[in-house]
C-alpha positions in Angstrom: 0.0 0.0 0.0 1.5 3.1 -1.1 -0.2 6.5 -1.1 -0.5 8.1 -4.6 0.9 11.5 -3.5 3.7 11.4 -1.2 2.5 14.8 0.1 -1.2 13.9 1.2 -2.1 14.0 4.5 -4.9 12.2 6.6 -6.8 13.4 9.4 -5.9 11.7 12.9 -9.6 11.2 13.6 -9.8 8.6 10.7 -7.5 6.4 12.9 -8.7 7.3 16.2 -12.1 6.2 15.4 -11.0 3.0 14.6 -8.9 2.2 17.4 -12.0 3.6 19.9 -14.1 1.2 19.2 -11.9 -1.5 19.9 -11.9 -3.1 23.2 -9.0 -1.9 25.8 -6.5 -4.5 25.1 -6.5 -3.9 21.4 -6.5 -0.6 22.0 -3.0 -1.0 23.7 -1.6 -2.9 20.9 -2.9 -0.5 17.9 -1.2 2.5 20.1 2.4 0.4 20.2 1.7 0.1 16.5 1.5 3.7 16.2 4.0 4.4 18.1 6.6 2.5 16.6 5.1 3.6 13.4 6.4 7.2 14.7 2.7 8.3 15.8 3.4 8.8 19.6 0.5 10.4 21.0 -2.5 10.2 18.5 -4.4 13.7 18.4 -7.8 13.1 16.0 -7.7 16.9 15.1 -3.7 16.5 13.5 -2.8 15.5 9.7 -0.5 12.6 9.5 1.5 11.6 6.8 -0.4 9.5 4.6 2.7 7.3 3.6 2.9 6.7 7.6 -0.9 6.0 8.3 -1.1 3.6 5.0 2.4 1.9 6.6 0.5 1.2 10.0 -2.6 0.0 8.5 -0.6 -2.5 6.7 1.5 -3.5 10.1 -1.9 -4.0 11.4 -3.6 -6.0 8.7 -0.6 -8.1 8.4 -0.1 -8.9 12.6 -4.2 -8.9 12.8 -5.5 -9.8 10.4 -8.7 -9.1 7.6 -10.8 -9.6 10.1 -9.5 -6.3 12.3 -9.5 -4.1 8.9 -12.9 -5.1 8.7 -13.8 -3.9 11.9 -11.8 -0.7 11.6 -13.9 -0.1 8.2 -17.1 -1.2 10.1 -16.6 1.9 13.1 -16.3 4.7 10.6 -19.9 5.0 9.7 -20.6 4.0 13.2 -19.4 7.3 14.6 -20.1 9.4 11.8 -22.7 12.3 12.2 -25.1 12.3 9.3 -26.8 15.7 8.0 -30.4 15.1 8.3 -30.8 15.1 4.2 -28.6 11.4 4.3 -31.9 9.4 5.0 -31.3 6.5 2.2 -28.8 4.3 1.1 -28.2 6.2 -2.0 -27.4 9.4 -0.7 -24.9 7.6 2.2 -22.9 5.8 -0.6 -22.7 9.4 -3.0 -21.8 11.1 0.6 -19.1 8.4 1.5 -16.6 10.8 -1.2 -17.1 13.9 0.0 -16.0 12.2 2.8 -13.4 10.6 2.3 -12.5 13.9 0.9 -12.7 16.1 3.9 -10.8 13.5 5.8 -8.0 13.6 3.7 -5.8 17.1 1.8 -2.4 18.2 0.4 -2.7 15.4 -2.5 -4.1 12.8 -4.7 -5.8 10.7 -2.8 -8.2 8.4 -5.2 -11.7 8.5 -4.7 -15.0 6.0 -4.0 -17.4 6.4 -7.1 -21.1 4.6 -7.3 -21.4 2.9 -10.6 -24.2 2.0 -10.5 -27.5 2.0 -8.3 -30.2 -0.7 -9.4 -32.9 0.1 -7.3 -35.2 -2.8 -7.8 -32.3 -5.4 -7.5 -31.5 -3.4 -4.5 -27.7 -3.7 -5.6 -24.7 -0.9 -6.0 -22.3 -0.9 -7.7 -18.9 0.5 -6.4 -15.4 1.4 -7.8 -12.7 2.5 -4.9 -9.6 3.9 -6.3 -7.5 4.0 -3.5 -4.9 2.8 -1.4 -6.7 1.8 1.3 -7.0 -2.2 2.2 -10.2 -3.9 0.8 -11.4 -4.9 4.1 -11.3 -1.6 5.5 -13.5 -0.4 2.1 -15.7 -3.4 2.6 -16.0 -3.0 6.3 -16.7 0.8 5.6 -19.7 -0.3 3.1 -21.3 -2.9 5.0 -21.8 -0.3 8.1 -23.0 2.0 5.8 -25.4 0.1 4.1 -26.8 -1.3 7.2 -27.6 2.7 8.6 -30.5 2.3 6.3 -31.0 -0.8 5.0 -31.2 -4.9 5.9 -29.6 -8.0 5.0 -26.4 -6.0 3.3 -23.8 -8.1 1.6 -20.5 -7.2 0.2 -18.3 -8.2 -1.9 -15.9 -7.7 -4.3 -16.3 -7.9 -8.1 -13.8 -10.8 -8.9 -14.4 -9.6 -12.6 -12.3 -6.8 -12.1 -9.1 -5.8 -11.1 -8.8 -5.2 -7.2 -6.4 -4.2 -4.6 -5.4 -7.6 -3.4 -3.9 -9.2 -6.6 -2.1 -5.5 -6.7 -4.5 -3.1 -8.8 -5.0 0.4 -7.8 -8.8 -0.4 -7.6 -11.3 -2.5 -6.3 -14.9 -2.9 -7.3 -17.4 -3.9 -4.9 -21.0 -5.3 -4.9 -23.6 -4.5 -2.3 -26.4 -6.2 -2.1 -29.4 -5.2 0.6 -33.2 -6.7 1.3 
């Protein structure tokens, strides 16, 4: 995982998040993560170096597996605060950008697109291009979807290219009741 812009910068509150909602003794080990990723004292208001906060994400998917960048994907919707006009499924997944946008400056960062919406299949349709690990994106989409709907699944599009056989992208399928 490798940022596209060396100079882009992430907001300390994407990782805080994530490591708040995890109980106390993983909380422990994330911290002596960041720490000997050269984050000592995690402040959700600072902008860390992307490069760094990609580089711990990857120390923590590889010592904890899919399963914790899952979760870590799953507790950012969980702690979000929705404007009152994000009421349905398709406005959360065209919000989820903007962001990712706000959350991150000072370079190219990719982006999450919706493909496609087919409302009577009750399926979307996702591209991420970014450098984020799939099951943080997954994780991510399957909290959001279930903020408004039931029965979510998500996966990815094996048709395509994605970030775990080392594309850039990776499409995803979400499927609701």
């Amino acid at each position: 995982m490798e940022p596209f812009d060396f100079n882009a910068k992430v907001l300390g509150r994407t990782l805080s998040t994530s490591i708040s909602n995890l109980p106390s003794f993983a909380q422990k080990n994330m911290l002596n993560i960041l720490e000997q990723g050269g984050i000592k004292n995690l402040d959700a208001d600072i902008w860390y170096s992307f490069k760094t906060v990609l580089a711990i994400y990857q120390k923590i998917a590889k010592d904890f597996g899919p399963n914790t960048m899952f979760d870590f994907g799953k507790s950012i919707p969980e702690k979000a605060v929705f404007p009152p006009e994000i009421d349905s499924i398709d406005k959360a997944f065209h919000l989820i950008n903007t962001a990712y946008n706000m959350n991150h400056k000072d370079g190219y960062v990719g982006f999450y697109k919706i493909f496609s919406h087919d409302l009577e299949e009750k399926k979307i349709v996702m591209q991420c291009y970014n450098p984020y690990p799939c099951d943080l994106d997954r994780g991510l989409f399957t909290a959001m979807a279930r903020k408004f709907q039931s029965g979510v699944r998500v996966v990815i599009d094996e048709s395509k290219p994605n970030k775990k056989t080392g594309g850039n992208e990776t499409w995803y399928i979400i499927s609701y009741r």
